[in-house]
C-alpha positions in Angstrom: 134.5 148.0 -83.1 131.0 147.8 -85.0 129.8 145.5 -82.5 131.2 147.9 -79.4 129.4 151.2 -81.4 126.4 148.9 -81.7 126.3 148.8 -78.1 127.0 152.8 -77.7 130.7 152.5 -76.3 133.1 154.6 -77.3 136.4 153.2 -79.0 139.4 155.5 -78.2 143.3 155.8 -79.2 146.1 155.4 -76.8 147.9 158.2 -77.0 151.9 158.8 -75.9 154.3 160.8 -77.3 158.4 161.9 -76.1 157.4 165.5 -74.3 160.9 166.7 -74.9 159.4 166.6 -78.6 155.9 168.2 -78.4 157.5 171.2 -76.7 158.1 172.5 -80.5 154.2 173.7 -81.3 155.1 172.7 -85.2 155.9 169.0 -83.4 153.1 169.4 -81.6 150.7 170.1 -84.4 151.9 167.5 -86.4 151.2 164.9 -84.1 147.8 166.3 -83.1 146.9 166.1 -86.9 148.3 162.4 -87.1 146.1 161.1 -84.5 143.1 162.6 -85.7 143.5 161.4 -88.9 144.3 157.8 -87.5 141.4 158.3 -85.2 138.6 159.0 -89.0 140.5 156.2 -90.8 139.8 153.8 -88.0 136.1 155.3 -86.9 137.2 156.1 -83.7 135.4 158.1 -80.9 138.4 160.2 -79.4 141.5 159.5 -77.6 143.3 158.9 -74.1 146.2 160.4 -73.7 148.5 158.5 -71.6 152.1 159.9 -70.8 153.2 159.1 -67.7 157.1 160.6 -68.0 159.0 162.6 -65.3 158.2 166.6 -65.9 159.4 169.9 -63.6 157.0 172.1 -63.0 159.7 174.6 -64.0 160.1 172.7 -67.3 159.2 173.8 -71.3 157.3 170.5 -70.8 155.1 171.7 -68.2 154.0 173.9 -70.0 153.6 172.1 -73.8 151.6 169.0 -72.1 149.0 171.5 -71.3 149.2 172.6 -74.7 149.1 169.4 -76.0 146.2 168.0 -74.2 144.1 171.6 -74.8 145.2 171.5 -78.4 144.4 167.8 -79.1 140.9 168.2 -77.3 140.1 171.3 -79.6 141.4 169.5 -82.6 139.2 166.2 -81.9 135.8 168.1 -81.2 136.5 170.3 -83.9 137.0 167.2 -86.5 134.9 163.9 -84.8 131.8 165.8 -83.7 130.9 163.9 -80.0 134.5 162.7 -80.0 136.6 162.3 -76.5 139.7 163.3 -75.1 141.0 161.8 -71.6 144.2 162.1 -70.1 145.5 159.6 -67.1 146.8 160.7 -64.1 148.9 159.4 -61.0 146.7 158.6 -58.4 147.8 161.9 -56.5 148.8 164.9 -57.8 151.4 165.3 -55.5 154.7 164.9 -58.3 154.1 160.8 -57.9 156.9 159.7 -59.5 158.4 163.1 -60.4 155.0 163.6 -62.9 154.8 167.5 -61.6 152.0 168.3 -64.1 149.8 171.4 -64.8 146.7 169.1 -63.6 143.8 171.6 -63.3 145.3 173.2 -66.7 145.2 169.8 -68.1 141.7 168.8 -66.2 140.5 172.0 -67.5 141.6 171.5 -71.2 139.9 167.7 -71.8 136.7 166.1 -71.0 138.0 163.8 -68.4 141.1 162.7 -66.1 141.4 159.4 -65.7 142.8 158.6 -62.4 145.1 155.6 -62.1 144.3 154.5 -58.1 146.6 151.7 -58.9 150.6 151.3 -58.8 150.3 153.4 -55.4 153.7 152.1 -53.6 155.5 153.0 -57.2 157.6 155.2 -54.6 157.8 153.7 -51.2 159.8 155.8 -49.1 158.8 154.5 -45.4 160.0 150.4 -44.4 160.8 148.6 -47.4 157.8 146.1 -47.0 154.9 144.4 -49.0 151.8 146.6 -49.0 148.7 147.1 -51.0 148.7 148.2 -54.6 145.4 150.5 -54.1 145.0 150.9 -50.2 141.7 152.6 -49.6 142.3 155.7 -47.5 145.2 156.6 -49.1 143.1 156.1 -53.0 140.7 158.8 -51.1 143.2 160.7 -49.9 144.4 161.4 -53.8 140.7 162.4 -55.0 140.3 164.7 -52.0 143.7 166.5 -53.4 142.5 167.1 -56.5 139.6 168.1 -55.8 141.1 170.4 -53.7 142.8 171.8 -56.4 140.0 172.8 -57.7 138.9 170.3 -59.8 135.5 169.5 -60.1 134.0 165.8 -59.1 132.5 165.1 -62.6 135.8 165.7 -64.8 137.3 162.8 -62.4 137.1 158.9 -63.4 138.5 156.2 -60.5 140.6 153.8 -62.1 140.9 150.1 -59.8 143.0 147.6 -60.8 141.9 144.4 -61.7 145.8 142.7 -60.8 147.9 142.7 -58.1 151.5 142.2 -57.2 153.6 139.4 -56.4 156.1 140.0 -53.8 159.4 137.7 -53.1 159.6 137.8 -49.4 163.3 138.5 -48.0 161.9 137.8 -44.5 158.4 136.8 -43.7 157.4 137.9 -40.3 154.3 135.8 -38.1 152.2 139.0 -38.1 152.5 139.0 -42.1 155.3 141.7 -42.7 156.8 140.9 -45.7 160.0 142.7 -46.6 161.2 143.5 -49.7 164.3 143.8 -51.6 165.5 147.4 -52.4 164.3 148.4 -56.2 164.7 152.1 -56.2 162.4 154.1 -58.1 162.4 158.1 -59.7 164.0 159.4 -56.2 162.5 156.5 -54.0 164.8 154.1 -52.4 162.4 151.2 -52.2 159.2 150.6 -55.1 156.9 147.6 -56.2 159.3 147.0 -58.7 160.5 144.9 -56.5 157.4 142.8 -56.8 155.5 141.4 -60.5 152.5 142.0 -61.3 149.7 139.0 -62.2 145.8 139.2 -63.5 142.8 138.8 -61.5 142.3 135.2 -62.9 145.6 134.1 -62.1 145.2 135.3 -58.6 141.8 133.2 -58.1 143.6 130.1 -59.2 146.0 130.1 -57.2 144.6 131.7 -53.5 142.8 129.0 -52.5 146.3 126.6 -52.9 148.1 129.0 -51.3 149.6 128.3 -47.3 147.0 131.3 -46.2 143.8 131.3 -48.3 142.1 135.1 -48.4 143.7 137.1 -45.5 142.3 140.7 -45.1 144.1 143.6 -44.0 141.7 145.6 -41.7 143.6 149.2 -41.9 144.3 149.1 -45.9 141.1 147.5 -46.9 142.6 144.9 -49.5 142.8 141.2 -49.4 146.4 139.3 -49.9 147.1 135.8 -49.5 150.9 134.1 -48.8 152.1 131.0 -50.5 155.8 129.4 -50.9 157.2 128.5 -54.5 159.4 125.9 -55.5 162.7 127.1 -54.3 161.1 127.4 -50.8 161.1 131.4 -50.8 157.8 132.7 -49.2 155.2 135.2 -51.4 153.0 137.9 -50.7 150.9 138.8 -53.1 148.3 141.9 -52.6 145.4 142.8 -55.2 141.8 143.8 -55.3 139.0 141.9 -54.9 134.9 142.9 -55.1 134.8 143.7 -51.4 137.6 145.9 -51.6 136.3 147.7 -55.0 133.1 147.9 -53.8 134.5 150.2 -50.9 136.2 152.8 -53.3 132.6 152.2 -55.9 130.8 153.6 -53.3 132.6 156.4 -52.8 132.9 157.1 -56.4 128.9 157.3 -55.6 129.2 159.6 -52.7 131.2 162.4 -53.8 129.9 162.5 -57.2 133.1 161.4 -59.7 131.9 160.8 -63.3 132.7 157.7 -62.9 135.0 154.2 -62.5 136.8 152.2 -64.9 139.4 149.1 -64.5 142.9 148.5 -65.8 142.3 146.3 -67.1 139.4 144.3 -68.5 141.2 141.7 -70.1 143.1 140.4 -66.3 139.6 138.3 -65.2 139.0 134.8 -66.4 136.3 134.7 -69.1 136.3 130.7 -69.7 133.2 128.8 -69.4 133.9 127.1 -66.0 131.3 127.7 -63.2 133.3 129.3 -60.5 135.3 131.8 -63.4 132.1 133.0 -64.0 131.0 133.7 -60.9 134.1 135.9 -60.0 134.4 137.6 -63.2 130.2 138.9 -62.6 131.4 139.5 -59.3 134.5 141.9 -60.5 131.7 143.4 -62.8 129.4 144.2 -60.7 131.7 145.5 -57.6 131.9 148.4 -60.4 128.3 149.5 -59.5 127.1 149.9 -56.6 
């Protein structure tokens, strides 16, 4: 932590907590006052909220998450002077995964929203098939909705993911349609559930083996690569890659978001060997274009 603060990065809690609990304001107030004492004993900068349960908009938790983020973010700037308060968001605000929140009450009442443009088919309600984790128009298509919304460019921070998923392949067609076994998800009768997910590193070492190498798909914008295990089954696996971060960097640049971050930074390979380092700079620097 000394060494981060030495290098002026900010150290912040992880914060969750059961919403049907938090909609008591003494609950609330009580776990406000926790974290913010954790936060001093710890010398911590702020805190990221990240709850990512089901709420209705006509809920009493609709309404108490607003509550909670505003009063957290009053509590923390009143007590760590310079202190932070974030909150993660779906990478649409469109009730992904029935997470119907108060966003521009909640964007309003912290510093930042961190937007998670990863996990996208969490809910897959078209064929039942393989597909990106962070395709490119549709990441785009999220920001465009909340900035529709209202919410302004700068209190917006694009999340990438720095792993993919591993899909078992039911069937495994010649033009690379992979379809999937049926894991239903909040509502959705199909979900990437159905698939595992595996680190950046893990990814490297094993594409160039695989019975594909890099293949790129054109309309999503995001490498995958096929391969066959043990037991003879066929595997798609999707993920990110420089080429297909730098896309989304630059338009992080272009419309004027605060910002991009990665979940997460431990997923690359940081040994010594030659070609490790190579792809973990290159990872690095797709982040700025």
């Amino acid at each position: 932590m000394c060494y981060a603060h030495s290098k002026g990065s900010r150290i912040v809690l992880k914060g969750d907590v059961p919403l049907k609990e938090i909609v008591d304001p003494a609950k609330r107030t009580a776990w406000i006052s926790q974290q913010v004492d954790l936060a001093k004993n710890q010398h911590m900068d702020g805190i990221n909220i990240d709850i990512e349960q089901e709420v209705n908009e006509t809920s009493p938790e609709y309404h108490a998450l607003t509550e909670l983020v505003k009063e957290t973010t009053d509590a923390f700037h009143r007590e760590i002077p310079g202190s932070q308060v974030t909150f993660d968001v779906a990478w649409s605000p469109a009730c992904i995964d029935k997470r119907c929140y108060n966003y521009t009450g909640i964007a309003d009442a912290c510093d930042f929203l961190f937007v998670m443009s990863y996990d996208e088919q969490s809910q897959i309600w078209t064929d039942c098939i393989a597909k990106a984790n962070a395709p490119y128009l549709q990441t785009l298509v999220g920001y465009e909705e909340y900035i529709t919304m209202g919410i302004d460019p700068k209190k917006l921070v694009m999340g990438v993911p720095w792993y993919g998923y591993d899909y078992v392949c039911q069937n495994l067609s010649k033009d690379h349609v992979c379809s999937l076994s049926k894991v239903p998800f909040r509502g959705a009768p199909c979900s990437d559930a159905a698939g595992r997910q595996i680190p950046y590193g893990a990814i490297m070492k094993q594409v160039n083996s695989s019975l594909s190498g890099v293949l790129w798909d054109e309309v999503q914008k995001s490498p995958f690569y096929e391969y066959k295990d043990s037991l003879g089954h066929f595997h798609q696996v999707w993920y990110d890659d420089p080429r297909s971060i730098s896309l989304k960097a630059a338009y992080v640049k272009s419309r004027g978001l605060r910002g991009i971050g990665m979940w997460n930074g431990n997923s690359l390979d940081y040994s010594r060997e030659a070609v490790a380092e190579q792809q973990t700079e290159a990872m690095w620097q797709a982040l700025t274009p």
